[in-house]
C-alpha positions as CSV (number, residue, x, y, z in Angstrom):
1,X,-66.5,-68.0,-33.8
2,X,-63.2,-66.1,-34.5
3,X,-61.7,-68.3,-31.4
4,X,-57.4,-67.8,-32.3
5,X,-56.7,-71.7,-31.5
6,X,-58.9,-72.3,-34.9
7,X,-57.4,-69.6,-36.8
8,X,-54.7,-70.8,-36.6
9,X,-55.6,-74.2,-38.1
10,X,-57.4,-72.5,-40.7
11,X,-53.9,-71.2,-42.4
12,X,-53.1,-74.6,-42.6
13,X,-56.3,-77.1,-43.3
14,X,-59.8,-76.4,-44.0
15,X,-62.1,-76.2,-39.9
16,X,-65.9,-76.3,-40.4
17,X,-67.5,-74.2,-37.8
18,X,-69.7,-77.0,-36.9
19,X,-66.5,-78.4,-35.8
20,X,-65.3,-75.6,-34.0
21,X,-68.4,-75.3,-32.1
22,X,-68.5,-78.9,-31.1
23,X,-64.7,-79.3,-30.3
24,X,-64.9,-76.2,-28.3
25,X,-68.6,-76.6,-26.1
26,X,-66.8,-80.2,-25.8
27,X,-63.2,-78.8,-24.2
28,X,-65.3,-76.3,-22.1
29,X,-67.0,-79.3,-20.2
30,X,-64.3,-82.2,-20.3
31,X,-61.3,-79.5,-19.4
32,X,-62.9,-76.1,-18.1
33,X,-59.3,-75.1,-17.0
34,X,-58.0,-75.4,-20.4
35,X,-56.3,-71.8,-21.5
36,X,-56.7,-70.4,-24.7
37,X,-52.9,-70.1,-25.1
38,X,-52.6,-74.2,-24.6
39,X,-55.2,-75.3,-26.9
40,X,-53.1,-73.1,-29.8
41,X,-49.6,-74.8,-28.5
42,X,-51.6,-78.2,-28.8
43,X,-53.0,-77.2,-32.2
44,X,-49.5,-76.4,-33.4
45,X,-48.2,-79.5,-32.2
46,X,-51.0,-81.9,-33.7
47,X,-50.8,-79.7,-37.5
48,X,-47.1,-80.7,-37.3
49,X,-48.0,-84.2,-37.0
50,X,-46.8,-84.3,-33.2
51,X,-49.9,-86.5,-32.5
52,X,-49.6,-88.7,-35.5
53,X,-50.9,-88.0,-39.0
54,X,-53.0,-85.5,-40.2
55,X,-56.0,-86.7,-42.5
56,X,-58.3,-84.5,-41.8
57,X,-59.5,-82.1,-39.0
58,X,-62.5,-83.3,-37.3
59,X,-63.9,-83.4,-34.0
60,X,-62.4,-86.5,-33.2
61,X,-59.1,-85.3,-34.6
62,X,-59.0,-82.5,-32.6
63,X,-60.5,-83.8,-29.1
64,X,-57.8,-86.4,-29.8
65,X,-54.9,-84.2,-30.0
66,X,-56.4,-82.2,-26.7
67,X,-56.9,-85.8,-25.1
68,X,-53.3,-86.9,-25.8
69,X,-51.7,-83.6,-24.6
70,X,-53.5,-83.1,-21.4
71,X,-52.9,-87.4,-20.6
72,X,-49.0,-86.2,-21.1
73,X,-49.6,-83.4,-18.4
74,X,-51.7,-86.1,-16.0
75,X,-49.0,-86.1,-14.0
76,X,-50.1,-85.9,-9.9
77,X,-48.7,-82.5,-9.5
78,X,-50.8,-81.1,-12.6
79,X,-54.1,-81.4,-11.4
80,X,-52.8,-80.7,-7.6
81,X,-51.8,-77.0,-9.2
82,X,-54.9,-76.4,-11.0
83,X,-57.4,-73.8,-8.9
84,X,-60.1,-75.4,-6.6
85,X,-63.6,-76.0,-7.7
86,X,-66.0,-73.1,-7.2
87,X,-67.4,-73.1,-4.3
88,X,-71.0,-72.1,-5.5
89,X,-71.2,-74.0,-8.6
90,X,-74.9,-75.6,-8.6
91,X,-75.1,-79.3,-9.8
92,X,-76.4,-77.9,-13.3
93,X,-73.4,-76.2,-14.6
94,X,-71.1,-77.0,-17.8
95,X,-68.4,-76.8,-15.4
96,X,-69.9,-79.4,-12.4
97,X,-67.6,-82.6,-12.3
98,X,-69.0,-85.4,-13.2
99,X,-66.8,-88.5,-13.1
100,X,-65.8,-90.3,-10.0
101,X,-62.2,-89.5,-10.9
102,X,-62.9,-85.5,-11.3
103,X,-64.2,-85.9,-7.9
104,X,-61.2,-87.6,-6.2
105,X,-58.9,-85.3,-7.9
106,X,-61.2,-82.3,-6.6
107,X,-60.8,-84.0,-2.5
108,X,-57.1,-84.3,-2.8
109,X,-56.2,-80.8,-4.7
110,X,-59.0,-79.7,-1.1
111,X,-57.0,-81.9,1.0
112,X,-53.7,-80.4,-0.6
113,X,-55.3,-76.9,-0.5
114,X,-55.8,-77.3,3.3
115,X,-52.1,-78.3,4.1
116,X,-51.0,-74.9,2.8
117,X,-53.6,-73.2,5.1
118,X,-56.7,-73.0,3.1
119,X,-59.9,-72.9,4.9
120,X,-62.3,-75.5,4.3
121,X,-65.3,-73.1,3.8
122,X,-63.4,-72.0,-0.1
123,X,-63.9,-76.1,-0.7
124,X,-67.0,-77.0,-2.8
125,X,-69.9,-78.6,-0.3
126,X,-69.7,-81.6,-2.1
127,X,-66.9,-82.5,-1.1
128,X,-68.3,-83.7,2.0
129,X,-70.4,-85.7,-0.2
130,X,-67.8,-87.7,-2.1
131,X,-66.0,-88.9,1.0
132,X,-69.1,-90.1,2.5
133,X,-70.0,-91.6,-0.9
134,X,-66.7,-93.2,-0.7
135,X,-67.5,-94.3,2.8
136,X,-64.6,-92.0,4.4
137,X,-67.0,-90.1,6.6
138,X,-70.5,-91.3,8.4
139,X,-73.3,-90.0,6.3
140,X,-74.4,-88.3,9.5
141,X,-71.1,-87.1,11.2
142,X,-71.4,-83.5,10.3
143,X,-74.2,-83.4,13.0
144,X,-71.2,-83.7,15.7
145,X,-70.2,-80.4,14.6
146,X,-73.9,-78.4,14.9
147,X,-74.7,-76.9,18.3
148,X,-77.6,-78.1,20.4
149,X,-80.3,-75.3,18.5
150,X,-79.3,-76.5,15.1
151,X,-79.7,-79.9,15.8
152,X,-83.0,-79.1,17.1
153,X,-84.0,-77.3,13.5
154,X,-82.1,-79.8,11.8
155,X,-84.4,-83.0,13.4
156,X,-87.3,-81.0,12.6
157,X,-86.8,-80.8,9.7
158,X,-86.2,-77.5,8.8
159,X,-83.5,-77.4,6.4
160,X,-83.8,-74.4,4.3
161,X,-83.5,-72.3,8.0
162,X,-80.0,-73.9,9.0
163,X,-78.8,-74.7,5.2
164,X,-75.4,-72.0,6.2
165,X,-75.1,-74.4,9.7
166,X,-75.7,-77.5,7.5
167,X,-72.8,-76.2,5.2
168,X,-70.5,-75.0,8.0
169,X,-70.8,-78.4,10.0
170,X,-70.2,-80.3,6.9
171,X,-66.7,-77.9,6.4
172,X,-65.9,-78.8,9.8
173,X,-66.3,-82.5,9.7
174,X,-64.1,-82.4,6.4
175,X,-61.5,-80.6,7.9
176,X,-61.5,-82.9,11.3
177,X,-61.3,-85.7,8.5
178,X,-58.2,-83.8,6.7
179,X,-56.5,-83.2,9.7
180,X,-56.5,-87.1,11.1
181,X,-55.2,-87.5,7.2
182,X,-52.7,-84.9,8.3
183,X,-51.4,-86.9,11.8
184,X,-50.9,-89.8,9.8
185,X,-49.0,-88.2,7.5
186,X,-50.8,-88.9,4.4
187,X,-50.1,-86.4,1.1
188,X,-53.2,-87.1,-0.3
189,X,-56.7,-89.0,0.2
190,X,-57.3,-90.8,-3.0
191,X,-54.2,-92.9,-4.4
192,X,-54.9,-91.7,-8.1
């Protein structure tokens, strides 16, 4: 796979490529925003025993050292730097959060996004989604922010013709949300 992070290991211990590929389609989902450059400076530090002894390098071995390194960067402020979600990522992607955690982490980096001046229209729809899972919002409050001919399509049903609306009401509603955060003077929304 010629990826540099596992040529490097290679000078020192023997990396099946079967490993490789697994260890790396693993990192690409569990830690999309991993860099090239970090997974080497973790490798380094896990072949010099950093991590504990080295027996052999496996998957577990590996996803272990990545697992340690990235808990010792779990500070707040880490994930609170890291870019926000894409916007348009669909529900079926590699890169789709899917652990209640991920999520909470994705409404306060929004949240924190929004105090600096980010519109709430860059924020990923489901956003609006977790804080009504989370009973933050009303499953139905966005329809305070539709105007009367919306709300007309919207009760008949026809979702597909006010889908941008839907989507622009639901931005709203967070950032009315964010903003009542924001008076209270809250720093984030989730206490993680």
């Amino acid at each position: 796979m010629n990826n540099p992070a596992f040529e490097f290991l290679r000078q020192f211990k023997q990396v099946n490529e079967l490993t490789e590929e697994l260890v790396t389609k693993t990192l690409k989902k569990k830690y999309p925003n991993l860099t090239l450059e970090q997974l080497t400076h973790i490798f380094e530090q896990g072949i010099s025993g950093n991590y504990g002894k080295v027996y052999a390098i496996d998957p577990q071995t590996l996803l272990g050292w990545v697992a340690d390194y990235m808990s010792s960067q779990g500070t707040t402020k880490h994930y609170l730097d890291e870019g926000l979600l894409d916007n348009t990522l669909h529900i079926t992607d590699s890169r789709y959060p899917t652990g209640i955690r991920e999520w909470e982490q994705e409404v306060n980096k929004c949240y924190n996004a929004y105090l600096r001046g980010v519109k709430p229209e860059h924020f990923h729809p489901h956003i609006y989604d977790r804080l009504v899972m989370d009973n933050k919002l009303h499953h139905s409050s966005f329809l305070n922010f539709m105007s009367e001919d919306t709300l007309v399509e919207y009760r008949a049903g026809n979702y597909e013709k006010i889908g941008k609306e839907i989507r622009c009401a639901k931005h709203k509603n967070v950032a009315s949300f964010f903003d009542s955060k924001k008076s209270y003077g809250n720093d984030k929304i989730y206490n993680i």
